[in-house]
N, C-alpha and C positions, 0 to 999 in steps of 0.2 A: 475927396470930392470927385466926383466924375459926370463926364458929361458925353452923349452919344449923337453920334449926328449919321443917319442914312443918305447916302448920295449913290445914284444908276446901283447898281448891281451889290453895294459895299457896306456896311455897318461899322464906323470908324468908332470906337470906345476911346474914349482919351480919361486917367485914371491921375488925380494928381495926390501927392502924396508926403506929409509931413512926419517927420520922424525926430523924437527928442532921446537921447542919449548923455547918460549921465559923464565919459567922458568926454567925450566930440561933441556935445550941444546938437543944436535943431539943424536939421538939414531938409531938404523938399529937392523930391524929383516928379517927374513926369511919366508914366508907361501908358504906349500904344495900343492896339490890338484893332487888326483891320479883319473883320470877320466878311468872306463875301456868300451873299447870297444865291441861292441856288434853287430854281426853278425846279418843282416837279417833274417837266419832260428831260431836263438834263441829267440828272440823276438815271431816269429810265434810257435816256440815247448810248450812255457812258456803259449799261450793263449790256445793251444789246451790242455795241460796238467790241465787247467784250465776249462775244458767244453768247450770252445767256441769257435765258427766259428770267423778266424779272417779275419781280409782287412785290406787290405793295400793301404794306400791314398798317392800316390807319390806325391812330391812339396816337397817347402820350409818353415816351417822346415817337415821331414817323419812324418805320422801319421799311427799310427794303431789303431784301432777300433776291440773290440771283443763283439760277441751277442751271450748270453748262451743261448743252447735251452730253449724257455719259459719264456726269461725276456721278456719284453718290446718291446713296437715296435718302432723301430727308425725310 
């Protein structure tokens, strides 16, 4: 069973989890995962902050692509 809940900036997943074993018998635990969200212009601040010219490649899943002056030619 799992259940997600979005708060300010954060995607908290909470995943619970039963498990049966023919020595050890049933056991249940719990896993986390706090995914935070990220804004289109921060993505783009962090590549320029970084030297680089960024793009942005719309679809499925978003891509962005940055070229520092001087690397390489894509």
């Amino acid at each position: 069973m799992s259940r997600a809940v979005v708060a300010d900036s954060s995607h908290r997943i909470e995943v619970h989890y039963t498990v049966a074993e023919p020595v050890s018998g049933i056991r249940s635990f719990t896993d986390q995962h706090v995914l935070t969200l990220i804004e289109r212009e921060h993505y783009e601040e962090a590549f320029t902050a970084a030297g680089c010219t960024v793009y942005y490649v719309a679809g499925a899943p978003v891509f962005f692509a940055g070229i520092r002056a001087g690397g390489p030619a894509v």
